[in-house]
Structures are given as structure tokens and as C-alpha cells.
C-alpha positions, 0 to 999 in steps of 0.5 A, a space after each residue: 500500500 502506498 503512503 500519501 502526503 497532503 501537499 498545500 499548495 502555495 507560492 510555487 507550487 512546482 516546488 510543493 510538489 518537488 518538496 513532497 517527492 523528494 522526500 519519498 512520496 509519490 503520491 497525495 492529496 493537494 489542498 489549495 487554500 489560496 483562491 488566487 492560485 486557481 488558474 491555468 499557470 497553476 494548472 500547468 506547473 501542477 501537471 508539470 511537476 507531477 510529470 517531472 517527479 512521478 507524483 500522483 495526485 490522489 484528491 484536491 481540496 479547495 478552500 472557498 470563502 
């Protein structure tokens, strides 16, 4: 059984995701709090990562106000 991580995404979220793998994660939950992130940059530097590191996302989780 693989073991997630929950990733808060936040200011480069290219790097949240980098961060999470390189300690040994290859899966997990995103959380996005941060409602400015929800765009297609984002979108892109998410599938990015996830491409580049072998990440999986499993879920996200979206704040909302």
C-alpha cells in the first residue's frame, strides 16, 4: 500500500510538489487554500511537476470563502 502526503499548495507550487517527492512520496492529496492560485499557470506547473517527479495526485481540496 502506498503512503500519501497532503501537499498545500502555495507560492510555487512546482516546488510543493518537488518538496513532497523528494522526500519519498509519490503520491497525495493537494489542498489549495489560496483562491488566487486557481488558474491555468497553476494548472500547468501542477501537471508539470507531477510529470517531472512521478507524483500522483490522489484528491484536491479547495478552500472557498
Amino acid at each position: 500500500m502506498k503512503i500519501g502526503i497532503l501537499v498545500e499548495l502555495k507560492g510555487d507550487v512546482y516546488n510543493c510538489i518537488a518538496d513532497a517527492a523528494k522526500q519519498g512520496f509519490s503520491n497525495g492529496q493537494l489542498a489549495v487554500w489560496d483562491m488566487s492560485l486557481y488558474n491555468e499557470h497553476t494548472i500547468a506547473e501542477v501537471k508539470r511537476a507531477c510529470n517531472d517527479f512521478s507524483f500522483t495526485p490522489t484528491a484536491v481540496w479547495c478552500g472557498w470563502s
